[in-house]
C-alpha positions in Angstrom: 121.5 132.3 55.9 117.8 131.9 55.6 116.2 129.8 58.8 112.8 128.2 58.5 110.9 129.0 61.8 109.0 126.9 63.4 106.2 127.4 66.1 107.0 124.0 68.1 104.3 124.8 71.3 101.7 127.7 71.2 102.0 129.0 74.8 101.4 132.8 76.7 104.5 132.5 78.5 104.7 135.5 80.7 108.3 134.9 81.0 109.5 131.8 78.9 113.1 131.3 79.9 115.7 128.5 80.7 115.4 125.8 78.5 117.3 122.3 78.6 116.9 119.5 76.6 116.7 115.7 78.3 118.2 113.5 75.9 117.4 110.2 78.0 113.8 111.0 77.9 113.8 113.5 74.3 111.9 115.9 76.6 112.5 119.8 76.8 111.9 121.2 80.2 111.5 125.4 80.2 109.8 127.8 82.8 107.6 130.9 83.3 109.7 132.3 85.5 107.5 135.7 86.6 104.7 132.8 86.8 106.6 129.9 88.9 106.0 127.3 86.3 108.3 124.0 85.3 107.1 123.1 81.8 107.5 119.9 80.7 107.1 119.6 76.8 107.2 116.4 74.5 107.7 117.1 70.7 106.9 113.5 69.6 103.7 113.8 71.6 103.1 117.6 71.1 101.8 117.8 74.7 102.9 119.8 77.5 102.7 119.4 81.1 102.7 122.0 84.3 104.2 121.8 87.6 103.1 124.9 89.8 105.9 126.6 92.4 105.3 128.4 95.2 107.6 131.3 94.4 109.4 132.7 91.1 112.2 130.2 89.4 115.1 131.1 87.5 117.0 128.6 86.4 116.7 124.8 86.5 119.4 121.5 86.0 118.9 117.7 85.1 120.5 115.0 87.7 121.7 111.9 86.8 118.4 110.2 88.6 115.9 112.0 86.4 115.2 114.8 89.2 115.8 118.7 88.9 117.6 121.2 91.1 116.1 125.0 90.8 117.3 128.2 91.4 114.1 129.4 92.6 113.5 133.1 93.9 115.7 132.9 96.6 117.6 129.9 96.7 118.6 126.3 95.9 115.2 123.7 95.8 115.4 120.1 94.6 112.4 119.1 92.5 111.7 115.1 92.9 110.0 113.9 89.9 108.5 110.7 91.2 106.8 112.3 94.0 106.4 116.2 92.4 107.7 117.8 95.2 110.0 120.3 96.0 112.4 120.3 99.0 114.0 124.0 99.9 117.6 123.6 100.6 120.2 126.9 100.5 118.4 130.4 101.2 120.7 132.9 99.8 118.8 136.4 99.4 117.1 138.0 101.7 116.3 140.9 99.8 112.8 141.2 98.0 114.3 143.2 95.4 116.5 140.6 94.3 115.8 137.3 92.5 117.7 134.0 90.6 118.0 134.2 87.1 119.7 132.3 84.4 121.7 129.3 85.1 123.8 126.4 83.7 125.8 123.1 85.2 129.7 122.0 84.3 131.3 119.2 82.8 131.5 118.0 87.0 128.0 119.0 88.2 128.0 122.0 89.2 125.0 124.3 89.2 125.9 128.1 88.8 122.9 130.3 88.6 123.0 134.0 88.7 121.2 136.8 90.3 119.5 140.2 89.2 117.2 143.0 90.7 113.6 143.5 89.8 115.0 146.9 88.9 118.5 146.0 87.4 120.9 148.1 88.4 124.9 147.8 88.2 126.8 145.6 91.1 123.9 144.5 92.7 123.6 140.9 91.6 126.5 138.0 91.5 127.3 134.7 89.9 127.3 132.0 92.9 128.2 128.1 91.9 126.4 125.6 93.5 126.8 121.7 94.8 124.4 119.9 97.2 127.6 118.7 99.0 129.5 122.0 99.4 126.6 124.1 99.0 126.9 127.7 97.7 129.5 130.7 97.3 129.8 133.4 95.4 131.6 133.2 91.6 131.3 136.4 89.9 130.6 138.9 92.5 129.0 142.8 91.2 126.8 141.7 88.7 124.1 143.7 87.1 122.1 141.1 85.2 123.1 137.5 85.0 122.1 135.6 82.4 123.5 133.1 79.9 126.5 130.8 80.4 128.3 127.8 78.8 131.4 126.6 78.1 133.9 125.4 75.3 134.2 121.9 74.8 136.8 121.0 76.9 136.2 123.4 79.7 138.9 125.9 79.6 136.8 128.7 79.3 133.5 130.1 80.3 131.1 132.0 78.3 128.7 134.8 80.2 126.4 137.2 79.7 125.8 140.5 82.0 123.0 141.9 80.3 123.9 145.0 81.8 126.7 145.5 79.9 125.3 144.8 76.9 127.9 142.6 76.1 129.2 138.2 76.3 132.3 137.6 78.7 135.0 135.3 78.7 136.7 133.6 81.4 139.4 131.2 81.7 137.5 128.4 83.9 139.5 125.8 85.9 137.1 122.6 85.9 139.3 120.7 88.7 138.2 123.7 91.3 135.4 125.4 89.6 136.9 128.8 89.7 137.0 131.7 86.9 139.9 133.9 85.6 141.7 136.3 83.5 138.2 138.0 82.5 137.6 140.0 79.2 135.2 141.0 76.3 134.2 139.0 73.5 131.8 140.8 71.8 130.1 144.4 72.8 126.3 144.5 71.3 124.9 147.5 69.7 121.5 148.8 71.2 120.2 148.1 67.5 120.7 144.7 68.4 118.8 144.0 71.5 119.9 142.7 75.1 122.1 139.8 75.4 120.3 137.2 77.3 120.2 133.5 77.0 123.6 131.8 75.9 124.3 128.3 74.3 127.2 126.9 72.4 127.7 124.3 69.4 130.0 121.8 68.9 132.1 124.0 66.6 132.7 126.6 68.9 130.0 128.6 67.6 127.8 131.1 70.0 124.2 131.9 70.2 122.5 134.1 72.1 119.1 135.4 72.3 118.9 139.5 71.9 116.5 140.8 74.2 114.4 143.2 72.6 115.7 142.5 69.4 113.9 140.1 68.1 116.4 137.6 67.4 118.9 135.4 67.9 122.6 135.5 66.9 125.3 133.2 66.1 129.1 134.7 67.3 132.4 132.9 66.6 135.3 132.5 68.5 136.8 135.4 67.5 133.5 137.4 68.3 131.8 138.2 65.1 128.3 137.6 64.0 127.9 134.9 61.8 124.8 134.7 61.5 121.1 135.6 62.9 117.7 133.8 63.3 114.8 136.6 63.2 111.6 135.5 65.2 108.3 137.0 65.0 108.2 138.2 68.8 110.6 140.9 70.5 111.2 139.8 73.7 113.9 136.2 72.9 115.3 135.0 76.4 116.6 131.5 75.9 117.4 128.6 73.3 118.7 125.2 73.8 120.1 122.3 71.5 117.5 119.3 71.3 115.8 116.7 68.9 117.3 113.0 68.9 120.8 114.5 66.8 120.9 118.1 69.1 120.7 119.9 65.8 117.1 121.4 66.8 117.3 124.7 68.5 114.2 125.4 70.8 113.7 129.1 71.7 112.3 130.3 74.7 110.0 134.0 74.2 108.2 136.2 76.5 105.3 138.5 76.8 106.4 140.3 79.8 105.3 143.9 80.2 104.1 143.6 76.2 101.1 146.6 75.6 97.6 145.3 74.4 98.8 147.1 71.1 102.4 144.9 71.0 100.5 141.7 71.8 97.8 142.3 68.6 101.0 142.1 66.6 102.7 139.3 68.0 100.4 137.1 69.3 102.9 134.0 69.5 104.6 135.9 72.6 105.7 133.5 74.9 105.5 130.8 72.8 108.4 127.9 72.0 109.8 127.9 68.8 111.9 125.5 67.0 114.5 126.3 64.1 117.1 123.6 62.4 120.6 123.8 62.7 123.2 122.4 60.7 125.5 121.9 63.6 124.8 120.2 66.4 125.0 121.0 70.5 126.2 119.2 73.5 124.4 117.3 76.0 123.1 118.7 79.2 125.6 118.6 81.7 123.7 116.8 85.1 124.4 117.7 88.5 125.9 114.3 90.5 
């Protein structure tokens, strides 16, 4: 299929990345993760807002009150919206090598959020799951690079992407206790292909995951075959999530992380957002309680 691309924001991203649409306020919020930036983008206005971390941020997640948890650099942070301000609450690496990455909340408000190194290597990151109550512990243990997850709709399985190994897994994911199972391959990428990274699913079942590298985004089916792909203009895709007032708007996260002057003069939309129509539909956020 042919997709119409659309350049929704013009923006030099250094590292565009985790992407969630607020359907109460039909606001995407995305980050510059290498840059420590929570962007705050309205598409009926066409304006975007900045709020400036101290530190690196991987991964962000909507509450039920409007506010944000982040998995910054090294640990858990609640972002208050009211007040901008961000309260540190769970340290969990000590290392400097090693940072938060990707992340995603369940159907009951959990936060899992992933970890990498600077300079991946296998086994030395992990999946942890996260609840202001409970606080942290470790889900997936000996990961390379964690990026993307989601879920099915009702829960039973859990989607996940260790870029490392260039390949989606699948779990069988108990929502009563928040714990994963029974793990195996979906779907193995070629290098042709580009890097798994970002994940999101659609309401029939449907895959898509941004390819690193590659320049694109592809749709996988349940079975895990590609349906379909989405070719952007930049090479480095991290991230896309479902939006617009019927979720049937994809917005596409991009980077220009460790581009050359000579890769940037022919793709100068690096790090922008861009915005393609679906025909099918996503799911809500999921908000942390």
């Amino acid at each position: 299929m042919i997709h119409e691309v659309e350049l929704a924001h013009e923006y030099d991203a250094d590292l565009g990345e985790g992407p969630i649409w607020d359907d109460q306020k039909q606001e995407l919020i995305w980050l510059d993760v290498t840059q420590g930036k929570i962007l705050f983008f309205s598409p009926d206005q066409g304006v975007q807002t900045e709020f400036q971390l101290d530190r690196q941020v991987g991964s962000l997640a909507l509450t039920e009150n409007f506010n944000l948890w982040l998995a910054l650099r090294d640990g858990f942070a609640h972002y208050e919206h009211e007040s901008r301000s961000v309260t540190s609450f769970n340290k969990v690496i000590n290392s400097p090598d090693i940072r938060f990455n990707d992340g995603a909340v369940d159907a009951r408000g959990r936060f899992l959020a992933g970890t990498m190194g600077y300079n991946p290597e296998p086994h030395t990151g992990a999946l942890y799951t996260f609840t202001p109550n409970s606080g942290y512990k470790v889900l997936v243990p000996q990961v390379g690079v964690s990026n993307g997850i989601c879920w099915n709709s009702d829960s039973t399985s859990m989607y996940f992407v260790d870029s490392l190994t260039q390949s989606i897994q699948v779990y069988d994911y108990n929502l009563d206790s928040g714990d994963v199972s029974n793990p195996r391959t979906l779907i193995h990428f070629q290098a042709k292909d580009g890097i798994p990274d970002g994940l999101t699913i659609d309401r029939e079942g449907s895959l898509w995951v941004a390819m690193w590298g590659g320049s694109q985004i592809l749709k996988i089916n349940s079975a895990g075959f590609i349906e379909d792909s989405i070719q952007l203009p930049v090479t480095k895709v991290t991230s896309m999530t479902f939006g617009g007032v019927d979720l049937k708007d994809l917005y596409i996260t991009t980077a220009r992380y460790q581009l050359s002057a000579s890769e940037l003069s022919t793709q100068p939309l690096a790090g922008s957002l861009f915005r393609v129509r679906t025909e099918v539909p996503g799911f809500s956020e999921n908000r942390m309680k």
